[in-house]
MARTORNU-894748 format. One record per residue (C-alpha): y, x, z; residue in three letters. Coordinates in steps of 0.5 Angstrom, whole numbers. Each point is the difference from the previous one (the first is absolute). Last residue first. Example, Ala and Ser with C-alpha at 12.3 -4.5 7.8 and 13.67 -1.06 7.14 Angstrom:
       Y       X       Z    aa
      -2      27      14   Ser
      -7      -2       2   Ala
***
This chain:
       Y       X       Z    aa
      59       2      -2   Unk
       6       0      -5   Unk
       5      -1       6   Unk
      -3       6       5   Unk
       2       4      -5   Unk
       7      -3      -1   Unk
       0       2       7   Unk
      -1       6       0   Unk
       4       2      -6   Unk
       6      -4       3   Unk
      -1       4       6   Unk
      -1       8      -4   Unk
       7      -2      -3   Unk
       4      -2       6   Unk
      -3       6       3   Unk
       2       5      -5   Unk
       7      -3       0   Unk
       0      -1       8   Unk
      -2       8       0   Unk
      -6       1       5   Unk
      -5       3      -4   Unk
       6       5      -3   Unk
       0       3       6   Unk
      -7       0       1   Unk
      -1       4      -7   Unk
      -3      -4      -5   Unk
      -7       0      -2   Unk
      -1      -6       3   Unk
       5      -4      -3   Unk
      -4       1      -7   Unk
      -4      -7       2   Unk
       8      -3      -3   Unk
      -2       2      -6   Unk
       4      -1      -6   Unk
       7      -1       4   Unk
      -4       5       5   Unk
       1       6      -4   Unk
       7      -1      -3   Unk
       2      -1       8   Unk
      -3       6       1   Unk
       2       5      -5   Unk
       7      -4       1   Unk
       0       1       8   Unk
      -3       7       0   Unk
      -4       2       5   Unk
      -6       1      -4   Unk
       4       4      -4   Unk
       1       5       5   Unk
      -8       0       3   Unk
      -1       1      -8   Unk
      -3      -5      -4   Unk
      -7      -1      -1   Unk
      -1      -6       5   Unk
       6      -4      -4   Unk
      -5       0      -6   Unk
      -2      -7       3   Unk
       6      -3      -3   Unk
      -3       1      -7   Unk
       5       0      -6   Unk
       7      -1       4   Unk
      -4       5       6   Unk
       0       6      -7   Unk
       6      -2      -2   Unk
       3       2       7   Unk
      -4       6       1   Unk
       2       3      -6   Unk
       8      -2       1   Unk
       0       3       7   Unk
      -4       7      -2   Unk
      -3       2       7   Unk
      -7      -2      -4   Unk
       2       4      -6   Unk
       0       6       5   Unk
      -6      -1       4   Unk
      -4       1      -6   Unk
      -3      -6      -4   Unk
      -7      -3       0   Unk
       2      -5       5   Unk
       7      -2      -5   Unk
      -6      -3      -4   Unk
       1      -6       4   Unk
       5      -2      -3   Unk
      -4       0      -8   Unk
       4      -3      -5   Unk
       7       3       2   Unk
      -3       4       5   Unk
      -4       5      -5   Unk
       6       1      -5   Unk
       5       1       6   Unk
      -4       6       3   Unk
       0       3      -8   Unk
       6       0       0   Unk
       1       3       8   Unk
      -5       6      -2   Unk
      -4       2       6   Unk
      -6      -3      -2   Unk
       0       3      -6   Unk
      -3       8       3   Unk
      -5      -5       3   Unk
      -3      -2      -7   Unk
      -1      -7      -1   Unk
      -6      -3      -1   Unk
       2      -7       5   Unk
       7       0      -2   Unk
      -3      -3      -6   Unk
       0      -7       5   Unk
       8       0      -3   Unk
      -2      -3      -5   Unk
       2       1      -8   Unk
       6       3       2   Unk
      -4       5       4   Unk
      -4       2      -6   Unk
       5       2      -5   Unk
       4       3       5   Unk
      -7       4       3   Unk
      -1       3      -7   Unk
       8       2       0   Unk
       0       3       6   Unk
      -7       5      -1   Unk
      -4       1       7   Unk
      -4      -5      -3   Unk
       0       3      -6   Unk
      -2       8       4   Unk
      -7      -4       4   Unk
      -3      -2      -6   Unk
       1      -7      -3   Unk
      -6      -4       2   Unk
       3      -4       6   Unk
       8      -1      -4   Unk
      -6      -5      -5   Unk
       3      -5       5   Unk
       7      -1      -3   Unk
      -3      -3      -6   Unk
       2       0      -7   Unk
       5       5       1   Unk
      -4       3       4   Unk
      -7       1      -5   Unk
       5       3      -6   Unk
       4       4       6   Unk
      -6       4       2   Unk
      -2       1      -8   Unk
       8       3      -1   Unk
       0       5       6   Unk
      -7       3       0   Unk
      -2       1       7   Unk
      -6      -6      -1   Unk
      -2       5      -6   Unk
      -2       6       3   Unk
      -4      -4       5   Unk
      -4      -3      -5   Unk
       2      -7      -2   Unk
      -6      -7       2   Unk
       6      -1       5   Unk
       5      -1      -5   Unk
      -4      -5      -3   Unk
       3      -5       5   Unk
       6      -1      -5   Unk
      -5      -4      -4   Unk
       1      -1      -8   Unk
       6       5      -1   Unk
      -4       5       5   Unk
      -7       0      -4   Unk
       5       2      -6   Unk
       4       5       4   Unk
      -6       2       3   Unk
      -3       2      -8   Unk
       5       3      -1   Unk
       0       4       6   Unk
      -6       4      -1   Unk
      -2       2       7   Unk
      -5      -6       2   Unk
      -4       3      -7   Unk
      -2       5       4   Unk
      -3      -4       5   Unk
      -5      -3      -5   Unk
       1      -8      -1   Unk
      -3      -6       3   Unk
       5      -2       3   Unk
       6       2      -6   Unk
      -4      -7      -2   Unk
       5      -3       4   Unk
       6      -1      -4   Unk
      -4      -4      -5   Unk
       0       0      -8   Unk
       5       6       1   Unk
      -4       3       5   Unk
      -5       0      -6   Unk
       4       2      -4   Unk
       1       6       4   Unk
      -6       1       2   Unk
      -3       0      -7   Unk
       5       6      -2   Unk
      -1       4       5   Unk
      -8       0       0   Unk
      -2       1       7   Unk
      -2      -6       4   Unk
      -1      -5      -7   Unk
      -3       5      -4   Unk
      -6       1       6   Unk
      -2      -7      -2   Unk
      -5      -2       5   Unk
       4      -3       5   Unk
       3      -5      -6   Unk
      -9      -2       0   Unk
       2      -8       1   Unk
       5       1      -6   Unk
       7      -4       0   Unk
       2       6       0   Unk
      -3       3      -7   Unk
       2      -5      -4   Unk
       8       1       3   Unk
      -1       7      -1   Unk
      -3      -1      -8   Unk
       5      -6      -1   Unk
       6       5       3   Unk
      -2       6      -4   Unk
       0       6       4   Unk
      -8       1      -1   Unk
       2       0      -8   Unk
       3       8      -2   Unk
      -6       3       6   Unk
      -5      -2      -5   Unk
      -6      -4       3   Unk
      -5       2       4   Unk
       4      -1       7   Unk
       2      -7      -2   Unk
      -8      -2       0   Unk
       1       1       8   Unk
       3      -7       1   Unk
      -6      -2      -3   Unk
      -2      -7      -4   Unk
       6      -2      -2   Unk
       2       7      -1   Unk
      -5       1      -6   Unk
       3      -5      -4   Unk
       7       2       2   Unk
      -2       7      -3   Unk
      -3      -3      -7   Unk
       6      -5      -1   Unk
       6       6       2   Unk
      -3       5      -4   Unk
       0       8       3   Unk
      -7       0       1   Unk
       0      -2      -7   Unk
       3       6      -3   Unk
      -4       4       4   Unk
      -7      -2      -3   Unk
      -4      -4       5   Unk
      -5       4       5   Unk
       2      -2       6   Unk
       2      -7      -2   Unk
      -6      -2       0   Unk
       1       0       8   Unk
       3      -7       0   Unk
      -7      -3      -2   Unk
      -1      -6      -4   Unk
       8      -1      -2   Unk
      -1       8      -1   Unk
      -5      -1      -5   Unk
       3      -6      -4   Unk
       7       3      -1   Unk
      -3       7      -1   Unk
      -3      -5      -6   Unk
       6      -2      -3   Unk
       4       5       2   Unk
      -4       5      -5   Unk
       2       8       2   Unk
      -7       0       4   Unk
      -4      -4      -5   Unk
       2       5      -5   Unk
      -1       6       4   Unk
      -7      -2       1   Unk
      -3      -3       7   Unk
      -5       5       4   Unk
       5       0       6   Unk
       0      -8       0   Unk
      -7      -1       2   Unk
       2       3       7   Unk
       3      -7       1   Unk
      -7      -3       1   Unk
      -4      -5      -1   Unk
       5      -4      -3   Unk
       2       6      -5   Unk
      -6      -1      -4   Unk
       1      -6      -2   Unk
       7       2      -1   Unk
      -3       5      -5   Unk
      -5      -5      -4   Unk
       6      -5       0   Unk
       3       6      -4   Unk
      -5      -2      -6   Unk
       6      -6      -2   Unk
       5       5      -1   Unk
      -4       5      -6   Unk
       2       6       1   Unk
      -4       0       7   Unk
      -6       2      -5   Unk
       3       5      -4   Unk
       1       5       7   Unk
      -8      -1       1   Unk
      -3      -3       5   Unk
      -5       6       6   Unk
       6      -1       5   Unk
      -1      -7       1   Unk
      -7       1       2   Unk
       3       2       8   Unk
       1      -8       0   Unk
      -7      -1       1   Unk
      -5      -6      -4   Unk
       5      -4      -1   Unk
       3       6      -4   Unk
      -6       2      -3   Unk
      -1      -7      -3   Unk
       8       1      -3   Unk
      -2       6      -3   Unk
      -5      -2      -5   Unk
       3      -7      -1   Unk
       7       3      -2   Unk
      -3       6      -5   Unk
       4       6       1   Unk
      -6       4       4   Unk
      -4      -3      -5   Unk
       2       3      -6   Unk
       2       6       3   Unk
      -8       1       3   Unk
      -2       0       5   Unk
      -1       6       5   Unk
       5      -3       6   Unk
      -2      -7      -1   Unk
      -7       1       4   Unk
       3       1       6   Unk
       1      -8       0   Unk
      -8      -1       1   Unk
      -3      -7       0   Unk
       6      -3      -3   Unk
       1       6      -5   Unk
      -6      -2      -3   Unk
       1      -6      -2   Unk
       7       1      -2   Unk
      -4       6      -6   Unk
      -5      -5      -1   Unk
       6      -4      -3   Unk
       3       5      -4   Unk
      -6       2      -3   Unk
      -2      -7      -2   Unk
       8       0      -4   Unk
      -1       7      -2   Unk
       6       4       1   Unk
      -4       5       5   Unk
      -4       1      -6   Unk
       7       4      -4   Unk
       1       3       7   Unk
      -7       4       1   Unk
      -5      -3       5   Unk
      -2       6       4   Unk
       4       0       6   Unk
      -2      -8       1   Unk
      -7       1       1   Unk
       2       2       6   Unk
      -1      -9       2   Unk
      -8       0      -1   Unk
      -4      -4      -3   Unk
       5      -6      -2   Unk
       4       7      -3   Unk
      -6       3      -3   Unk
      -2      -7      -4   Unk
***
């Protein structure tokens, strides 16, 4: 009757009452007019699920008042995730056997993934709960123990997330970037700049994706053996080496026997070299523009340049380009490349008897 009239009451009723059927019962209806008055009862009630559990409808914050005993029992832990789908801070006031049973960590942090906080280490470090949490959150990651935020499943969850932007462990955490560049080259995007100077993880980026090599910090791109990873598979990644590997022979070599186009990003230093003057023309005539006016005198140079593009003519020397061979060669596979000829060798029966058939042979197709 005390406790129908005012809910207080509860502070005085002693444990061995409070175990009382009817008293129990006054006791739940008392506390949904006022929560508060769970934190003065009883033991007894306050381990007495119908009791508890009419509180916690009422406001979550009344969780903390239960016993320990009470979450014994598993079939009283809905009371506490009933408290936890009001609000995630409920799991602060969870008790150590909650916060080491993955069962129920499993359910708190499915419900909300920064239950997590809060969780005992040794589950913070499981797989399961961690991936549950991620799934919902990128960031969940960044709560977890360090030992599991690299573990493929847990990165590959945390990618496929909305919030990845979010994850600070997926920007700065080295191990979890690295994986992450394992799963995908192009995670190294979203990655701090430090870590675009660690070179394991730019082989790995580079192994995938030459063009990674432009993502690499200024000291790496003028390091020798990451520059020839990204060259080997692509002539055009000599853009991003630094400027002392594209005056290096050997990485221009392998770069210039891919495509002559290389000559592109090749240091001046080079343009004067006669081997690599061969390399570009061979696949690339009209290279021999870049070239220094040596290699343009070079007979043999200038001849496989006009046999590869008969326009490549206008880039030979004055000399050269009054060289009957260099010239045949270049009208031969391109008979418009008498232009560039010297008015001498414009007047050639040889080199006009070319250019007329070229003509009309033109002239034929329209």
């Amino acid at each position: 009757e005390a406790i129908n009239q005012d809910a207080n009451a509860l502070e005085f009723i002693s444990d061995i009452i409070g175990e009382e059927k009817e008293v129990a019962a006054a006791a739940a209806q008392a506390v949904t007019k006022d929560w508060r008055a769970l934190r003065k009862a009883p033991k007894s009630l306050r381990r007495t699920k119908e009791v508890v559990g009419a509180a916690v409808k009422q406001d979550w914050h009344a969780v903390q008042f239960a016993d320990e005993e009470l979450w014994n029992e598993v079939w009283n832990r809905e009371i506490f995730m009933d408290a936890l789908k009001q609000s995630q801070r409920a799991m602060q006031y969870a008790p150590r056997q909650l916060m080491m049973d993955k069962d129920f960590v499993m359910d708190a942090v499915t419900n909300d993934w920064h239950s997590l906080e809060y969780v005992a280490p040794k589950l913070k470090a499981d797989k399961d709960v961690v991936i549950a949490a991620v799934q919902q959150a990128a960031e969940a990651m960044d709560i977890a123990e360090k030992g599991v935020r690299c573990d493929a499943d847990v990165v590959k969850m945390a990618l496929d997330t909305n919030q990845r932007a979010a994850c600070k462990s997926l920007r700065e955490d080295r191990d979890v970037v690295l994986e992450a560049v394992t799963q995908n080259w192009e995670n190294l995007k979203n990655a701090v700049e430090s870590l675009h100077d660690d070179k394991i993880i730019l082989m790995e980026a580079i192994q995938q994706c030459p063009e990674a090599i432009a993502l690499a910090s200024t000291r790496l791109r003028g390091d020798k053996e990451l520059v020839m990873d990204a060259v080997t598979q692509s002539w055009s990644c000599l853009q991003y080496a630094s400027k002392e590997l594209q005056a290096d022979k050997a990485v221009v070599t392998v770069c210039l026997e891919q495509d002559g186009h290389a000559i592109d990003y090749v240091a001046k230093s080079l343009l004067n070299d006669r081997d690599i003057g061969l390399l570009t023309v061979q696949t690339h005539g009209m290279g021999l523009q870049n070239l220094s006016m040596t290699i343009k005198q070079d007979e043999e140079i200038c001849l496989e340049a006009v046999q590869q593009n008969g326009m490549a003519l206008q880039y030979c020397s004055g000399t050269m380009r009054n060289n009957k061979d260099v010239v045949l060669a270049a009208v031969e596979h391109t008979w418009q490349a008498s232009r560039f000829a010297s008015s001498a060798m414009q007047k050639d029966e040889d080199i006009v008897a070319i250019v007329a058939e070229g003509v009309a042979q033109g002239q034929a197709e329209t």
